[in-house]
MIDOSE-1310 file (N, C-alpha, C; in nm, 2 decimals, decimal comma, always signed):
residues 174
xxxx	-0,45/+0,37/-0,46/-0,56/+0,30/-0,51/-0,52/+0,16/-0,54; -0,60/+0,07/-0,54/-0,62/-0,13/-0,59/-0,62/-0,11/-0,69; -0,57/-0,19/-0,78/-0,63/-0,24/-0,87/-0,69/-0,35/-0,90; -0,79/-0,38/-1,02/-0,89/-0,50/-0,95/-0,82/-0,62/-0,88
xxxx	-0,72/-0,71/-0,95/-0,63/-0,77/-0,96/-0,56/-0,77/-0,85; -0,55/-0,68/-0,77/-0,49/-0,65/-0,61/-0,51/-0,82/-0,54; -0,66/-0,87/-0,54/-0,70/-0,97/-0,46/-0,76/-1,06/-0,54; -0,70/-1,11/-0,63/-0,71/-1,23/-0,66/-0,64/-1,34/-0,56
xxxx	-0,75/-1,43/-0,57/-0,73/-1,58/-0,55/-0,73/-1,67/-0,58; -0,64/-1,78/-0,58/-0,65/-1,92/-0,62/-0,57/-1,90/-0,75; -0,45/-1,77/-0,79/-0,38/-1,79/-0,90/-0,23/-1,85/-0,85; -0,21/-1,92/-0,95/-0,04/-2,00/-0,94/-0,01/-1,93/-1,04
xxxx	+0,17/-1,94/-1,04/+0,28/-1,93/-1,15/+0,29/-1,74/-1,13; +0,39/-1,73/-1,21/+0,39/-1,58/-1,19/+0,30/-1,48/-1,24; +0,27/-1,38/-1,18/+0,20/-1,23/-1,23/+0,21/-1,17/-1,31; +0,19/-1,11/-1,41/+0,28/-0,96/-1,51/+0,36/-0,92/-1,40
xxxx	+0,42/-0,85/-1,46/+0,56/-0,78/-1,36/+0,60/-0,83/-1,23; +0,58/-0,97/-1,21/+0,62/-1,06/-1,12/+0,78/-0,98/-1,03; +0,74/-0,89/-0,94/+0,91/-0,90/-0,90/+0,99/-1,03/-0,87; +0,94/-1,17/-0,91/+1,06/-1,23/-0,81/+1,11/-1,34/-0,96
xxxx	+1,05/-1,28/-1,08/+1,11/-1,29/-1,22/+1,26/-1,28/-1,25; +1,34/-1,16/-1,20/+1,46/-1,15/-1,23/+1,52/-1,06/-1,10; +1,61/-1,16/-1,02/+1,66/-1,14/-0,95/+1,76/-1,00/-0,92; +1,76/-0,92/-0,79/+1,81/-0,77/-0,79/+1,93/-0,78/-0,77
xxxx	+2,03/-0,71/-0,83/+2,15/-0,71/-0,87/+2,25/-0,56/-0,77; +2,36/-0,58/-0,72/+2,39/-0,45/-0,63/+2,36/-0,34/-0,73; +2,36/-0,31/-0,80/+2,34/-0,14/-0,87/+2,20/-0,13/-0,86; +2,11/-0,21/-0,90/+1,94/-0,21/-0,83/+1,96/-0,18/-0,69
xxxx	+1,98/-0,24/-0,60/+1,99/-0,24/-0,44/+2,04/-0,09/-0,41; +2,16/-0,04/-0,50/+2,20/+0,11/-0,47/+2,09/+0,18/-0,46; +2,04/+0,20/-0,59/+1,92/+0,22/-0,70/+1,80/+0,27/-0,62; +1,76/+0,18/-0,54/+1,62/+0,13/-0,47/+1,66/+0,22/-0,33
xxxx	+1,80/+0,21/-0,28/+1,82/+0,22/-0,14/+1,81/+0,36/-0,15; +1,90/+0,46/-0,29/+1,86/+0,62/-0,28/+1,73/+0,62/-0,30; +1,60/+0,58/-0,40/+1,49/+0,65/-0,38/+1,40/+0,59/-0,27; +1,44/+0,51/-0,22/+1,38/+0,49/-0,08/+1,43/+0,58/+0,04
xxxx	+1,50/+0,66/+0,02/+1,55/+0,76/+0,09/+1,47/+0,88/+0,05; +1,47/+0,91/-0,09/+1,41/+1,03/-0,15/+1,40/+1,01/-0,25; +1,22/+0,97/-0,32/+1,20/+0,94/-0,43/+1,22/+1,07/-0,51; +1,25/+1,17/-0,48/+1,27/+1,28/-0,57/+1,38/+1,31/-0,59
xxxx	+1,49/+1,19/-0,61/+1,63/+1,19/-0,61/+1,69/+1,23/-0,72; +1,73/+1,35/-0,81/+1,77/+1,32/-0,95/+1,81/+1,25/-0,99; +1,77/+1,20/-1,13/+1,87/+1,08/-1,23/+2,03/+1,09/-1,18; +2,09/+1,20/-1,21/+2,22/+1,21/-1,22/+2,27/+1,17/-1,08
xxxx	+2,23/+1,27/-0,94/+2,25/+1,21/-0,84/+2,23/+1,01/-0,82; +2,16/+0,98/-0,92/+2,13/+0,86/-0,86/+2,21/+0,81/-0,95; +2,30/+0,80/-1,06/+2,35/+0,76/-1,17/+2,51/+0,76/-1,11; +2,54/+0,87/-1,01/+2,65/+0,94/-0,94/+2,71/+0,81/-0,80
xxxx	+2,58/+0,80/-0,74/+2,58/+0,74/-0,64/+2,63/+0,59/-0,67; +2,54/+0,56/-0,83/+2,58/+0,41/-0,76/+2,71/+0,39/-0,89; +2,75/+0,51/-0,94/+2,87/+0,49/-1,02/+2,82/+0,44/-1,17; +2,72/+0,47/-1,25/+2,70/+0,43/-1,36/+2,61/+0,59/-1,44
xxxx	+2,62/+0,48/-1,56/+2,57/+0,67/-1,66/+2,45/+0,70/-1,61; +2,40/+0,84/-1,65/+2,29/+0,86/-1,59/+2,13/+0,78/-1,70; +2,18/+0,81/-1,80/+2,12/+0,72/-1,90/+2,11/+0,56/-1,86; +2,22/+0,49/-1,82/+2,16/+0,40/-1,75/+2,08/+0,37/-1,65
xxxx	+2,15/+0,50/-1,54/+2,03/+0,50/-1,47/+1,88/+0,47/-1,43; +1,89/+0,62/-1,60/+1,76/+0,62/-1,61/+1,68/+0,52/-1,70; +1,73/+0,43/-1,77/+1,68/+0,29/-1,81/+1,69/+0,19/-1,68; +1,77/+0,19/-1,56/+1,72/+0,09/-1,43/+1,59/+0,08/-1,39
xxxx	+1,57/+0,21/-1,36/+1,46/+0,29/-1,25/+1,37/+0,24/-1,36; +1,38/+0,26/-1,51/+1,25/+0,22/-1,54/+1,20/+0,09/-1,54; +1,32/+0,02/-1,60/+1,29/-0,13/-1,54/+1,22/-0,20/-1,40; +1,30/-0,17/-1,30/+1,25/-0,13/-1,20/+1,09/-0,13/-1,19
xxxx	+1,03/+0,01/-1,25/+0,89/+0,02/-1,23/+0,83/-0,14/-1,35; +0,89/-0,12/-1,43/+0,83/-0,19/-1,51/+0,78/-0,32/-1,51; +0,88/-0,41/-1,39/+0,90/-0,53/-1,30/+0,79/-0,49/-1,20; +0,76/-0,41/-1,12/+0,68/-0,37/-1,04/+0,78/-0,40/-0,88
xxxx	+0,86/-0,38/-0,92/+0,97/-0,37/-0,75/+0,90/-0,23/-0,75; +1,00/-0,15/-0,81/+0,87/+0,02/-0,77/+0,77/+0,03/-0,83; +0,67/+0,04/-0,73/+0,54/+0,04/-0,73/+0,47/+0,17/-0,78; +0,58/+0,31/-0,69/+0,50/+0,41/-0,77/+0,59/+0,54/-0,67
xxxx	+0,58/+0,63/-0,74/+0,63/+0,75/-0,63/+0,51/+0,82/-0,62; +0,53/+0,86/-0,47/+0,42/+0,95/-0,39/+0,47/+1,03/-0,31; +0,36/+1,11/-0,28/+0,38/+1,25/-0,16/+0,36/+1,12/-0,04; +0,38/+1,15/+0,09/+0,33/+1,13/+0,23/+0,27/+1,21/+0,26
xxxx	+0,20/+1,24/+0,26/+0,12/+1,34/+0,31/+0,03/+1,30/+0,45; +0,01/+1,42/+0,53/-0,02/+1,40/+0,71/-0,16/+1,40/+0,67; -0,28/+1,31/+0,70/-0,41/+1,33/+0,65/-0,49/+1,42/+0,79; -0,39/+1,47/+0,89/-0,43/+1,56/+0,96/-0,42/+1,75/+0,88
xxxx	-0,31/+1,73/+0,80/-0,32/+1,86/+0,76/-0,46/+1,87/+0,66; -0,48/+1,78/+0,61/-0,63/+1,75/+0,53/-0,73/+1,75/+0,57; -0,76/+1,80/+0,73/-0,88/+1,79/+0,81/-0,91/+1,65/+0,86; -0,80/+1,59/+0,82/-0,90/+1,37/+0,89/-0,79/+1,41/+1,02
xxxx	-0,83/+1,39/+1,13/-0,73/+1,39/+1,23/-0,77/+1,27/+1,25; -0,85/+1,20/+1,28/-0,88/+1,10/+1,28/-0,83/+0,94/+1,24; -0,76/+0,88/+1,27/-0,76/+0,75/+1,19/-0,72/+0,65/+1,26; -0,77/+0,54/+1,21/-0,80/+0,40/+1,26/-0,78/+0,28/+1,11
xxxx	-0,73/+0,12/+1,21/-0,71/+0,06/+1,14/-0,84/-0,06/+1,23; -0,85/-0,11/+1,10/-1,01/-0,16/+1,10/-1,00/-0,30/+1,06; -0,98/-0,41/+1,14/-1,01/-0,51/+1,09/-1,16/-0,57/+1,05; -1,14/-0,62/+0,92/-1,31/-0,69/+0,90/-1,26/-0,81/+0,84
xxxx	-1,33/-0,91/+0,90/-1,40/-1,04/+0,83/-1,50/-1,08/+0,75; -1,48/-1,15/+0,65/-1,59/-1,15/+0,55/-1,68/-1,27/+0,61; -1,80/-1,28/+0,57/-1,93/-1,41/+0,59/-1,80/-1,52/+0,49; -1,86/-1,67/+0,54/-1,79/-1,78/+0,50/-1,83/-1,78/+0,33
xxxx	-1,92/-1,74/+0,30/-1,96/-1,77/+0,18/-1,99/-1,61/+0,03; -1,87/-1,51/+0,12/-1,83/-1,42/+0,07/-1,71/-1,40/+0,02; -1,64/-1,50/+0,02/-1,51/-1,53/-0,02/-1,49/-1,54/-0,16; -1,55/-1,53/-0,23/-1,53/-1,57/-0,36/-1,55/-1,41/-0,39
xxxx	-1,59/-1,34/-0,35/-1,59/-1,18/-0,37/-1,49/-1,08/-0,31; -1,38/-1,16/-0,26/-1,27/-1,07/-0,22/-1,22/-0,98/-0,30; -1,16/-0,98/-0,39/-1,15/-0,91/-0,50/-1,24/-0,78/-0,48; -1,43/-0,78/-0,52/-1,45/-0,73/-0,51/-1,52/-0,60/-0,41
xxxx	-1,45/-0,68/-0,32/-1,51/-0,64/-0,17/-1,40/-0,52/-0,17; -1,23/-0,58/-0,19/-1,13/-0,50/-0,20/-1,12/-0,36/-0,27; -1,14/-0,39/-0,34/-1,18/-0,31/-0,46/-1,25/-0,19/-0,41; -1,41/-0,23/-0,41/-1,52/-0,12/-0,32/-1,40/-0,06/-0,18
xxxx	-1,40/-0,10/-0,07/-1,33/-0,05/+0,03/-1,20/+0,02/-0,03; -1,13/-0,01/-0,08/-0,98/+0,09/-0,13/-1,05/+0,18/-0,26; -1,13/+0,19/-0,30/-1,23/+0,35/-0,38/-1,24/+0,40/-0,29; -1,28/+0,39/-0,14/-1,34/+0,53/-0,08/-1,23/+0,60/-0,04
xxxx	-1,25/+0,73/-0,02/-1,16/+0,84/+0,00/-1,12/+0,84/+0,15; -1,18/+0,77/+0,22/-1,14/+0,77/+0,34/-1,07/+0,71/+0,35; -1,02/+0,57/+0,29/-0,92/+0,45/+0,29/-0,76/+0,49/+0,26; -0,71/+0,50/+0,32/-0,56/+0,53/+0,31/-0,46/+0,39/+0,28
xxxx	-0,52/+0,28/+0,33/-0,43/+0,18/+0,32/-0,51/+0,02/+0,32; -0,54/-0,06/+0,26/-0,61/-0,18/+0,29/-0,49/-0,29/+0,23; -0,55/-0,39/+0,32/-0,42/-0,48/+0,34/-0,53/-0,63/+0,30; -0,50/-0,74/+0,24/-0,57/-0,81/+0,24/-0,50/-0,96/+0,31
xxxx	-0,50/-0,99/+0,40/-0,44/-1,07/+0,52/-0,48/-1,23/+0,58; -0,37/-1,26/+0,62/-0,43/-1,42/+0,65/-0,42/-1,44/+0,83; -0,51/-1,53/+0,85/-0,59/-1,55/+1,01/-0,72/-1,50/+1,00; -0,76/-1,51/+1,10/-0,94/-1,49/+1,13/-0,96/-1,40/+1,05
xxxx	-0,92/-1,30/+1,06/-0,98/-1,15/+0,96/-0,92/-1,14/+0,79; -0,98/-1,11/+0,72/-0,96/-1,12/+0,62/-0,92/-0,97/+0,52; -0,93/-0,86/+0,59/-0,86/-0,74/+0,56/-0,82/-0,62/+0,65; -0,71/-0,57/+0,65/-0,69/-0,45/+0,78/-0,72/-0,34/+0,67
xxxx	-0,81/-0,24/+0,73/-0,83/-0,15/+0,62/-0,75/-0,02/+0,75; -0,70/+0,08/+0,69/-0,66/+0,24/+0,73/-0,71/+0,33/+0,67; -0,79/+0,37/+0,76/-0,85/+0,47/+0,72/-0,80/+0,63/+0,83; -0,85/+0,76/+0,74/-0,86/+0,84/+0,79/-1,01/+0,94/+0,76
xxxx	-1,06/+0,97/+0,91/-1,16/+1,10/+0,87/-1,13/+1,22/+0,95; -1,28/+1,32/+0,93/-1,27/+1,46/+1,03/-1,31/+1,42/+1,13; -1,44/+1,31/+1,18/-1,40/+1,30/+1,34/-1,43/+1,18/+1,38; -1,50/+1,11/+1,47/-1,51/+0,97/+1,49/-1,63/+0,98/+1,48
xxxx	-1,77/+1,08/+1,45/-1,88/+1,06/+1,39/-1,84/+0,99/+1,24; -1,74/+1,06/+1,18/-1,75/+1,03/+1,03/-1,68/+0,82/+1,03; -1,58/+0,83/+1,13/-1,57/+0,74/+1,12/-1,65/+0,62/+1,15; -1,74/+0,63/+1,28/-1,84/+0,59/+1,32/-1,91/+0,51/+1,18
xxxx	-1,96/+0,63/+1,08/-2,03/+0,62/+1,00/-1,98/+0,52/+0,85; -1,88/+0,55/+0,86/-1,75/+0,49/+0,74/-1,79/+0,32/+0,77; -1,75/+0,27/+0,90/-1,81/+0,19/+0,94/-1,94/+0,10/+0,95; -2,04/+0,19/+0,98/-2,17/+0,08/+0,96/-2,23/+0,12/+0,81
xxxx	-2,18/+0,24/+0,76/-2,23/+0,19/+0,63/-2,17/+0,14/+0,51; -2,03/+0,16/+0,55/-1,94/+0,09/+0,43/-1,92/-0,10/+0,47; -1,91/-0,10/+0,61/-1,86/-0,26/+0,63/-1,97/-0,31/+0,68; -2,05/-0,27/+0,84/-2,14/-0,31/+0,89/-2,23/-0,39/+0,80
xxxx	-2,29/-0,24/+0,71/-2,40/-0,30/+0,64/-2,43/-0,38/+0,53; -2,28/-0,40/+0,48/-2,26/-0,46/+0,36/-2,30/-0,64/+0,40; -2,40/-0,73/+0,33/-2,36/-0,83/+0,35/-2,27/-0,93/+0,40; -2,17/-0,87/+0,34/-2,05/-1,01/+0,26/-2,00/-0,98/+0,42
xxxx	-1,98/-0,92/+0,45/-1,93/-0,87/+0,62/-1,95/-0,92/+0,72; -1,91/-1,03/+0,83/-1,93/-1,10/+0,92/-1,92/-1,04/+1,04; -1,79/-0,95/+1,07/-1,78/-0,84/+1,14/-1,66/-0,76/+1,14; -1,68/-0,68/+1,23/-1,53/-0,56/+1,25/-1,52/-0,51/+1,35
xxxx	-1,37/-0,46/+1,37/-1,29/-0,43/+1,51/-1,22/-0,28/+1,47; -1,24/-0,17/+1,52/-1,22/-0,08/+1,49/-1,10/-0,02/+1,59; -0,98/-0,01/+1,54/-0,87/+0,05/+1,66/-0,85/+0,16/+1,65; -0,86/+0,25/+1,72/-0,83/+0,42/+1,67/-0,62/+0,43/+1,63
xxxx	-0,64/+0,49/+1,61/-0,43/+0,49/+1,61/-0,40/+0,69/+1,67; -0,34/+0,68/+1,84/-0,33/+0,79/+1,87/-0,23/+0,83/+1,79; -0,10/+0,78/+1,75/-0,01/+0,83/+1,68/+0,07/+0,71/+1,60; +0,11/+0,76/+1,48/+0,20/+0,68/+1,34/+0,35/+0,72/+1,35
xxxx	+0,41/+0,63/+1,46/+0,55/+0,68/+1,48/+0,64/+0,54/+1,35; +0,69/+0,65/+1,28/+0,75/+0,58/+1,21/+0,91/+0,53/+1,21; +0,91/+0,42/+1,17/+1,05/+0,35/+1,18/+1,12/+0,41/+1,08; +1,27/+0,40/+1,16/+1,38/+0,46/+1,18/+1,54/+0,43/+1,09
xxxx	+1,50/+0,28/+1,02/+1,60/+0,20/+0,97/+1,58/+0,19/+0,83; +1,60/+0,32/+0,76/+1,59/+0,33/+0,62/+1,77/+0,28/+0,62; +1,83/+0,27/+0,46/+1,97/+0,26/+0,48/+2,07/+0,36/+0,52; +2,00/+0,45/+0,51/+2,08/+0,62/+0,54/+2,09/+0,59/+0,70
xx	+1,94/+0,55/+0,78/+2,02/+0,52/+0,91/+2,06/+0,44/+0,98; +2,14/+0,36/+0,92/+2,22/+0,28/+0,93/+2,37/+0,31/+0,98
């Protein structure tokens, strides 16, 4: 999920939890590299790994989140086993004089349950959204009545995605 705050524009100077506030130090880098392998990493394993207590550890990781370098632990989950076999990344462009509603344009599109991923991007188009449904009626539909028919919407390019092969260069495969 966004939060409103996701797409703001026209802000300078740093954010709350600005990651680029306080620079990552190697025991972070260890830190980040095990639960980016497996966020279900124990404290202790992870405390083990990069050679420090697990109490400190467990005060890094929180920092960490608290900075907003970790953003959040999650499942991956296949939104095929969920019934969406379906999915596509969807570019849309907003109307010239919709822009001042990015934010809440963003916002609406990453609430719906179909939305798996929205990106908010620079060049001609103004967001790649990812979505998943049950079939390309539903997506069909996701389409002209979530973006088509919405105003602020100038237009969209809908790409199906036959398959999400993922990259290979976490640090472990290295």
């Amino acid at each position: 999920m966004v939060s409103d705050n996701s797409f703001k524009t026209g802000e300078s100077g740093p954010r709350p939890n600005d990651v680029r506030s306080t620079p990552l130090d190697r025991i972070d880098h260890i830190l980040l590299d095990e639960l980016r392998r497996d966020a279900r990493t124990p404290n202790n394993a992870l405390a083990a790994t990069a050679g420090i207590a697990p109490s400190t550890a467990l005060a890094r990781v929180r920092a960490l989140v608290e900075r907003g370098v970790i953003r959040g632990f999650h499942a991956d989950i296949d939104p095929e086993a969920l019934g969406q076999g379906i999915q596509a990344m969807i570019s849309v462009r907003l109307q010239a004089d919709a822009r001042r509603r990015i934010s809440e344009f963003g916002s609406k599109i990453a609430s719906r349950t179909e939305t798996l991923n929205i990106y908010f991007i620079a060049g001609a188009d103004d967001f790649l959204v990812h979505v998943a449904t049950v079939d390309t009626a539903t997506l069909r539909d996701f389409v002209v009545e979530n973006l088509s028919a919405d105003p602020a919407v100038a237009a969209t390019e809908t790409i199906l995605i036959f398959e999400h092969i993922r990259p290979r260069n976490t640090p472990a495969d290295k």
